[in-house]
N, C-alpha and C positions, 0 to 999 in steps of 0.2 A: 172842291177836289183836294185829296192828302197828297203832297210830294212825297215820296219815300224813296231811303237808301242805305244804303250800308257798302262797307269793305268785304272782304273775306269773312272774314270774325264773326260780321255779322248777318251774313248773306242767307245761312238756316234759319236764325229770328226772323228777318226778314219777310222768307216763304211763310212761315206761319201768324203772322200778322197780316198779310194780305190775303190768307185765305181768309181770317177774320174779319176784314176790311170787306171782302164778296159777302162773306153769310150776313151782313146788312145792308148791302148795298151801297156802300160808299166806295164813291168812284176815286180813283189814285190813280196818280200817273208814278212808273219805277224810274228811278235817274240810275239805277245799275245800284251794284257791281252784279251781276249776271252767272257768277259761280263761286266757288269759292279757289279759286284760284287767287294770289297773292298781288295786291291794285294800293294802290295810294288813297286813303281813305277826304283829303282834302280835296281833291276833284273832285267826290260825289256831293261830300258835304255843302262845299260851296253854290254847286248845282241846286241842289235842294234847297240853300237858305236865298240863293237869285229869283228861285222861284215863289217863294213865301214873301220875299221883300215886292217883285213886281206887283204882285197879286196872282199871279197865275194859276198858283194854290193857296188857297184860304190856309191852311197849316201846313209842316212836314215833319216827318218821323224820321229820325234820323239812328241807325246803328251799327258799333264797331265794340272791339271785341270788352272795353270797358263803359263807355260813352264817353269818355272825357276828351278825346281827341275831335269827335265830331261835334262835340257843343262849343269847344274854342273857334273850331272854325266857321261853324253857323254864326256864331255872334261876331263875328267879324265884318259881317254883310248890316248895311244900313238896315234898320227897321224891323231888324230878326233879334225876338227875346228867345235865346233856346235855355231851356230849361233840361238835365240830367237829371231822371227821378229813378230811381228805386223800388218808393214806398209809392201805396197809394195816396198818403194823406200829400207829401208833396207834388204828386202830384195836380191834383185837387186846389189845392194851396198855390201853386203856379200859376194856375191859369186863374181863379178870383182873384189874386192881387195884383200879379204880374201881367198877367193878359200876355203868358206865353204862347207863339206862335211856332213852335217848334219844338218838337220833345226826344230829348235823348236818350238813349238805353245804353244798357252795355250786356252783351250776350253773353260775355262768361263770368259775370254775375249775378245777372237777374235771369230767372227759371223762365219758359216759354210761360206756363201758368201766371203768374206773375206778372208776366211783360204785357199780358193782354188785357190782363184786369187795369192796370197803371194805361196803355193806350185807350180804354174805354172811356175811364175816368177823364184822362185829358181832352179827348173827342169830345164828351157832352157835358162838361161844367162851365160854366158863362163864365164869363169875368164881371166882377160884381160892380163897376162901374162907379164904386164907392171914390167921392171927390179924394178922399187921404191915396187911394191907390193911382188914380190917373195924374195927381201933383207929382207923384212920385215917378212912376213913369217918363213924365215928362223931364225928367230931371235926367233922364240916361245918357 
């Protein structure tokens, strides 16, 4: 299961990410925000990274209106790599080396087209389990 969330900023990305989350059937649970009316974007975040840290959700997507608010607060919670991507290739890149569990967006940067290609890429690239990458890891 994807945790997902967002602030205001990011509550339109949001909607259209979970409709791409339905058209393959990946299940998600939503931690809000619920409209876009104006919320504290670290309540949701942290929701979302407690969830990725228990286990509750295998990953979460995380967005506000840059991402950079929501990935400091993700990484704040034990055991949650959040990654900010943009591009695809960091995307990509995140999760083979890092073994991101949590992926940040920023909505009035990255175009919906965009955001979904980068959430795709995150969703199905393994972590390449390579020993240089999990020494490293472990070292967080």
């Amino acid at each position: 299961m994807i945790g997902i969330g967002s602030d205001h900023g990011g509550f339109e990305l949001k909607q259209e990410i979970m409709k791409y989350l339905e058209s393959k059937s990946i299940e998600y649970k939503d931690f809000g925000c619920y409209s876009v009316d104006s919320c504290d974007y670290p309540n949701i975040g942290k929701e979302v990274a407690l969830a990725v840290s228990t286990k509750e959700c295998e990953k979460g997507i995380l967005i506000c209106g840059t991402g950079i608010g929501m990935s400091m607060v993700a990484n704040k919670v034990d055991g949650v790599r959040a990654a900010l991507c943009g591009d695809c290739f960091s995307a990509e890149a995140t999760r083979e080396h890092n073994d991101a569990n949590v992926l940040a967006l920023g909505a009035r940067v990255t175009g919906a087209g965009l955001a979904l290609k980068i959430v795709d890429i995150f969703l199905n690239t393994p972590f390449s389990n390579d020993e240089r990458h999990i020494k490293r890891i472990s070292m967080f």
